[in-house]
C-alpha positions as CSV (number, residue, x, y, z in Angstrom):
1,X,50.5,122.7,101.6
2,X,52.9,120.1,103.2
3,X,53.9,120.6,106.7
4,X,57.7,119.8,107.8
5,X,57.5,116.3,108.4
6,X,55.9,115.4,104.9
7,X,58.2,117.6,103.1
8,X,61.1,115.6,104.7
9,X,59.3,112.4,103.9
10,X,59.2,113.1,100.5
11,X,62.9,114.9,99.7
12,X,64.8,112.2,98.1
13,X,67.3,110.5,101.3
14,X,70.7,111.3,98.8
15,X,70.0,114.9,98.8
16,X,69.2,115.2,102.3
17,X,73.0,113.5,102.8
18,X,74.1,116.3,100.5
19,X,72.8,118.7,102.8
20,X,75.3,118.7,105.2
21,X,77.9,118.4,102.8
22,X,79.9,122.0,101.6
23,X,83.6,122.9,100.7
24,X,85.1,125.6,103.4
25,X,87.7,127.3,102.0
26,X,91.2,127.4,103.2
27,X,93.9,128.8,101.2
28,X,93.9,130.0,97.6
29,X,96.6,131.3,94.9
30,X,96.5,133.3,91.9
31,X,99.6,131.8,89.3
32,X,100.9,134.3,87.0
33,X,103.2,132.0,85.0
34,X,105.4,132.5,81.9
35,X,106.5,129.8,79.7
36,X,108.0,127.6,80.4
37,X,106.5,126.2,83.4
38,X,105.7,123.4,84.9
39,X,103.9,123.0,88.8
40,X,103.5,119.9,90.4
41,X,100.5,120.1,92.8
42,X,101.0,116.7,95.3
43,X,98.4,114.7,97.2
44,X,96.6,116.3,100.1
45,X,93.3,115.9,102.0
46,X,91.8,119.0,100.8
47,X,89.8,119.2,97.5
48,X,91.6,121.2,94.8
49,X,90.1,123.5,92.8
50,X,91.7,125.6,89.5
51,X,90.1,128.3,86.8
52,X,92.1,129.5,84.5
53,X,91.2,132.8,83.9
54,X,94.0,134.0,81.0
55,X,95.1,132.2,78.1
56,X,95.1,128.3,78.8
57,X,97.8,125.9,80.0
58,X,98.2,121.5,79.8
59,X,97.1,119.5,82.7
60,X,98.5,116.6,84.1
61,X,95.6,113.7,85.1
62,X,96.1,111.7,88.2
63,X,96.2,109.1,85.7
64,X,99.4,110.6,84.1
65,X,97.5,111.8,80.9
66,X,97.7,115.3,79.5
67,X,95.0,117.4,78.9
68,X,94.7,121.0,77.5
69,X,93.2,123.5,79.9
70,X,91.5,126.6,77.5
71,X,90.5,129.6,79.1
72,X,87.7,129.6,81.2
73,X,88.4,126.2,82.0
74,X,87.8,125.0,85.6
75,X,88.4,121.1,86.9
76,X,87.9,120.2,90.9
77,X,89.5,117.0,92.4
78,X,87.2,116.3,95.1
79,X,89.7,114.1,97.3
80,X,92.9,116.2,96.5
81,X,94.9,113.9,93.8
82,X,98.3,114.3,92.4
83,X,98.5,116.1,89.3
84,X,100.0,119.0,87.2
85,X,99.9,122.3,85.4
86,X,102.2,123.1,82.7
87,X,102.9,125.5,80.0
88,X,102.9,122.5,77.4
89,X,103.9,118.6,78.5
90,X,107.5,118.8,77.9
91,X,108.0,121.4,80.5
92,X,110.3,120.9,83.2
93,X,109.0,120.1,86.6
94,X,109.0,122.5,90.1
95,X,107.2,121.1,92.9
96,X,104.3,123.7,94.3
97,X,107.0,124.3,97.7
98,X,109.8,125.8,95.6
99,X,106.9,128.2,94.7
100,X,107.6,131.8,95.6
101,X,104.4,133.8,97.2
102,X,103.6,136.8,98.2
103,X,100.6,138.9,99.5
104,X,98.1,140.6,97.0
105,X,94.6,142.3,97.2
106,X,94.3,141.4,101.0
107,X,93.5,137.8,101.2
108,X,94.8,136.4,97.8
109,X,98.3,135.5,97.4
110,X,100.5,135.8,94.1
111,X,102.5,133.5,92.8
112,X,105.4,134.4,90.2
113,X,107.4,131.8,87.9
114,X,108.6,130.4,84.8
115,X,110.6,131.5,81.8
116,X,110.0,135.1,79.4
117,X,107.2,133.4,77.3
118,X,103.6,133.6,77.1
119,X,102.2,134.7,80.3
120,X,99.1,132.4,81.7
121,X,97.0,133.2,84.7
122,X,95.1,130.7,86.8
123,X,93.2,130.5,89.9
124,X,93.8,127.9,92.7
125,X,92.1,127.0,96.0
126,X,92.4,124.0,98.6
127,X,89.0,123.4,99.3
128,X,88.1,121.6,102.9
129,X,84.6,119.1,102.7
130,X,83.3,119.2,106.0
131,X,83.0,115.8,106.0
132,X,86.5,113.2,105.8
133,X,87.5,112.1,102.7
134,X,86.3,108.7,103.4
135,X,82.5,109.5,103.3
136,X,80.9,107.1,101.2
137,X,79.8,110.2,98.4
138,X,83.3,111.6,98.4
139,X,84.7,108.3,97.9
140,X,83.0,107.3,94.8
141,X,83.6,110.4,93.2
142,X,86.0,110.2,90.6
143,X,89.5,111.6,90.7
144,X,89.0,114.4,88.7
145,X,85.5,116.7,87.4
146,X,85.7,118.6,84.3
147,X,83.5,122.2,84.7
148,X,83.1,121.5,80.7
149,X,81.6,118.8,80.7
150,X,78.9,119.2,83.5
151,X,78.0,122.9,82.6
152,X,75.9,121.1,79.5
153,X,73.5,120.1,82.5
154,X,74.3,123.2,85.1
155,X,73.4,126.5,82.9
156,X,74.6,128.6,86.1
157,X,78.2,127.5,86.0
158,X,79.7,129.4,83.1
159,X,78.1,132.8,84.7
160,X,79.7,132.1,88.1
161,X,83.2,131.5,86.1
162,X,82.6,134.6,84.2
163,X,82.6,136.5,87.5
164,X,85.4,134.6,89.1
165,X,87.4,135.7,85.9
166,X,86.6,139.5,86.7
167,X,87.2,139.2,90.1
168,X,90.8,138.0,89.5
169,X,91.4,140.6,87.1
170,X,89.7,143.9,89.0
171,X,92.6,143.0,91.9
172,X,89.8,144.8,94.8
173,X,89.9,144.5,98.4
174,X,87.7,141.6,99.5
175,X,88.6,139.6,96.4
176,X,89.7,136.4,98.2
177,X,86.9,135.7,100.3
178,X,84.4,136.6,96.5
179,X,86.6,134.1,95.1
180,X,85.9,131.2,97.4
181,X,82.6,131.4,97.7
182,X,82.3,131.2,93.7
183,X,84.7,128.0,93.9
184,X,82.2,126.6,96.9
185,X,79.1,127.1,94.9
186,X,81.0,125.8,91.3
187,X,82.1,123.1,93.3
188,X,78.3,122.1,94.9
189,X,76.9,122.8,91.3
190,X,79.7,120.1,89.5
191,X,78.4,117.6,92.6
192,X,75.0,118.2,92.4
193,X,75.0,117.8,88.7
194,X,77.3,114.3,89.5
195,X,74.6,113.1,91.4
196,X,71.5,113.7,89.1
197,X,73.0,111.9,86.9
198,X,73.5,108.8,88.6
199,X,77.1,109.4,90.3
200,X,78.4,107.1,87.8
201,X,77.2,103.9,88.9
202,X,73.6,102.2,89.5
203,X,74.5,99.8,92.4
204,X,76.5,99.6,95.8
205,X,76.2,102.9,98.2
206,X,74.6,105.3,96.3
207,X,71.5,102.5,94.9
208,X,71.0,102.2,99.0
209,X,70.7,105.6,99.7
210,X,68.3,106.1,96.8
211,X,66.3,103.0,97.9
212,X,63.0,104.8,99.4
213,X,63.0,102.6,102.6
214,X,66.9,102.0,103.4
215,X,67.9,105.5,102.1
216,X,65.7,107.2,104.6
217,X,67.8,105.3,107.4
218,X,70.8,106.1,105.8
219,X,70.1,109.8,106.0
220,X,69.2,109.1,109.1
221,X,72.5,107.7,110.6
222,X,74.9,110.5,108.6
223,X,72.5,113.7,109.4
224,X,72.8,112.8,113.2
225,X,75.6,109.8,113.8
226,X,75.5,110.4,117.6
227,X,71.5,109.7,117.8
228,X,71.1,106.7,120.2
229,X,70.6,104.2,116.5
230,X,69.6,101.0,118.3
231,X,68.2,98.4,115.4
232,X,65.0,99.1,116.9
233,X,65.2,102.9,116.2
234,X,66.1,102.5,112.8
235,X,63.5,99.9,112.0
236,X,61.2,103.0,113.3
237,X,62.8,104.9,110.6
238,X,61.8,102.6,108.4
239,X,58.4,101.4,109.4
240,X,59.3,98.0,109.8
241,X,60.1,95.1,112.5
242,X,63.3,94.9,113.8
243,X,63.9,91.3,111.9
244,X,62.6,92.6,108.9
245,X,64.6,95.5,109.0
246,X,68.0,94.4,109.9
247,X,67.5,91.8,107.4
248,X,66.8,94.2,104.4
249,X,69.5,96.6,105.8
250,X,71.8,93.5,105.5
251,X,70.7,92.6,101.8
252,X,71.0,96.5,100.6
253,X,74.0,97.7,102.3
254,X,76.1,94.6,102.6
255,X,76.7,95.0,106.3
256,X,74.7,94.9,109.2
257,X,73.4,98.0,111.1
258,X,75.5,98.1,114.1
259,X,78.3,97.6,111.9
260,X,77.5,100.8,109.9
261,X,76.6,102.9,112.8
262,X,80.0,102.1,114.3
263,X,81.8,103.5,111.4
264,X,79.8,106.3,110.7
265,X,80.6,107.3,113.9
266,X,84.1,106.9,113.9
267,X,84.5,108.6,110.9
268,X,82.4,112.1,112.9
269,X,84.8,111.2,115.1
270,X,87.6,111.3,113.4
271,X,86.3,114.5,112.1
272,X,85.9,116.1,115.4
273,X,89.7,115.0,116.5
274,X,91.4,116.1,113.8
275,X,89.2,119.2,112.2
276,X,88.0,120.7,115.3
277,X,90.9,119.6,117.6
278,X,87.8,118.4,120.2
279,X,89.2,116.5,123.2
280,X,88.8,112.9,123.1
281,X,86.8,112.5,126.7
282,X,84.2,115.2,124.9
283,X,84.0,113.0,121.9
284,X,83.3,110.0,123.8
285,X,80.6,111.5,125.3
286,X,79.1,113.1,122.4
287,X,78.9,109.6,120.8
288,X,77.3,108.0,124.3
289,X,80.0,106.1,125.7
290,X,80.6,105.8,129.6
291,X,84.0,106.3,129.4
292,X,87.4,107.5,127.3
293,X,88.7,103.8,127.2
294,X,85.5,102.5,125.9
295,X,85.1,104.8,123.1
296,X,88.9,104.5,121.9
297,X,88.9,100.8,122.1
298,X,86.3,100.9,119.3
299,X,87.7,103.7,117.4
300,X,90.5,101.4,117.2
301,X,89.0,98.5,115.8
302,X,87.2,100.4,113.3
303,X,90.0,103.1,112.0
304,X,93.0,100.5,112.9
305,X,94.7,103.8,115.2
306,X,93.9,104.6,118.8
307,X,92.2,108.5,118.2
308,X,95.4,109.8,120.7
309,X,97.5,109.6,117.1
310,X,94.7,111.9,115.0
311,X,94.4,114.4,118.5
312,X,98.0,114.6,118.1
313,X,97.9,115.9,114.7
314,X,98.5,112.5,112.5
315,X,95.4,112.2,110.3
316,X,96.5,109.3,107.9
317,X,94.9,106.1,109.0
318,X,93.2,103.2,107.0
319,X,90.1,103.6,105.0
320,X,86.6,104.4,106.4
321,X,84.0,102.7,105.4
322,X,85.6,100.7,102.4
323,X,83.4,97.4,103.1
324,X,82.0,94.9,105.9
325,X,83.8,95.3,109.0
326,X,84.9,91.6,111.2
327,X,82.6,90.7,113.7
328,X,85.0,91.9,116.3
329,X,84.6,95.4,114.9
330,X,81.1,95.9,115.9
331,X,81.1,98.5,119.3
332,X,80.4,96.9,122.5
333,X,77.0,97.2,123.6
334,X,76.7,99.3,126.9
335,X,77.3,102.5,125.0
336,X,74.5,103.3,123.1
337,X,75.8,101.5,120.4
338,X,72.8,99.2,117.9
């Protein structure tokens, strides 16, 4: 048998990055619409997930094409994009807020609408990553997942939509909190089954996490981002010199260490201020600094806002780790940063 440590050493570093990552529900809608209809669903944070459970309806891509949604039909946009439902593509629009709700089955809430046609009935939830938007994984994702198409490679999906569809239709106490914890594990299946088969693309982020050596740092850095990741810790990781190390890190990545460390953290951070509404003197000491000033100084130069604006409740700011950072962005050394 392998102990701890060589099962670790072995598991491949992606998957030990998707580890951490799940969907935490946080509100969620059962549509009963009659033609014709038309809901426009706008831009937000949360991931957004939809089953249709009765009959089918059109759907509106980010990219502005239509698509037709059958029954039994599910699609997730991972970082929350624009897009639409409709009873067919000529409908006429109602944004989601002119949406009239009410409270059904105890945690589920029912929305009415449309014309006297053929009624539809779909399932919607805003689904939270625990992680920001700007991770790396979430980032490349693309803008919309079809349950179609990667159910050919996860046999467990149609099952789980099959019970999500009697769920909806049984109306029972408890429903709501079934219901997101099928769209969680859909939602980890379609992402799993993204990343097996090769998330798309064979170079940039994901080729470093999968590269034996690097990707075990990688890991690393996002399973713990407030370890004390000095160059020479991480060329531990690694089994290597510290040259050697920060040299390959360099090559792979496209940044240096320090550089990544810094915005791994401030992305956590950013995640503690605005998710868990953490103070920012706890933050900075979570993440080793010796003082408040320090540690929002170099929140700044990495997210381009001082972390007051995201404890305040403002959580649009400019990309996280989108590509090499300027010299000055590197954290200041008597912090504990690399």
């Amino acid at each position: 048998m392998l102990d701890n440590s060589s099962r670790t050493a072995t598991r491949d570093p992606l998957t030990e990055m998707l580890r951490g990552l799940r969907l935490e529900g946080v509100d969620y809608a059962r549509y009963r619409m009659a033609a014709p209809w038309c809901l426009l669903f706008p831009a937000q944070a949360a991931a957004r997930f939809h089953f249709m459970a009765e009959r089918g309806c059109w759907l509106r891509t980010p990219e502005g094409e239509w698509h037709r949604l059958e029954q039994g039909d599910a699609v997730l946009m991972p970082r929350g994009a624009e897009h639409a439902l409709a009873s067919e593509p000529s409908a006429q629009a109602k944004p989601l807020g002119r949406c009239a709700f009410e409270a059904c089955c105890g945690e589920i809430a029912d929305a009415h609408g449309g014309g006297d046609g053929e009624d539809v009935q779909f399932f919607s939830a805003s689904l939270c990553f625990n992680v920001d938007a700007q991770h790396p994984l979430l980032r490349m994702m693309p803008e919309l997942m079809w349950v179609h198409e990667m159910a050919v490679h996860e046999p467990a999906i149609p099952p789980l939509l099959s019970t999500m569809s009697c769920e909806l239709a049984l109306d029972r106490v408890g429903a709501g909190g079934i219901l997101t914890r099928l769209a969680d594990v859909v939602a980890a299946a379609l992402i799993r089954s993204w990343v097996e088969r090769g998330c798309g693309s064979p170079t940039g982020w994901v080729a470093a996490a999968r590269d034996p050596d690097i990707g075990r740092v990688l890991a690393a850095i996002h399973l713990d981002p407030s370890g004390d990741w000095t160059v020479e810790a991480l060329a531990g990781v690694m089994h290597a010199s510290r040259s050697a190390f920060a040299e390959r890190f360099a090559a792979i990545v496209g940044e240096t260490p320090a550089r990544y460390v810094a915005q791994v953290r401030m992305h956590q951070a950013r995640q503690w201020l605005v998710r868990d509404r953490i103070k920012i003197a706890v933050v900075a000491r979570r993440l080793g600094y010796d003082s408040e000033a320090s540690f929002s100084r170099a929140f700044k130069r990495v997210i381009g806002a001082p972390p007051s604006r995201f404890r305040a409740g403002e959580t649009l700011g400019p990309p996280l780790l989108s590509g090499p950072l300027p010299p000055s962005s590197v954290a200041p050394q008597d912090h504990g940063e690399p």
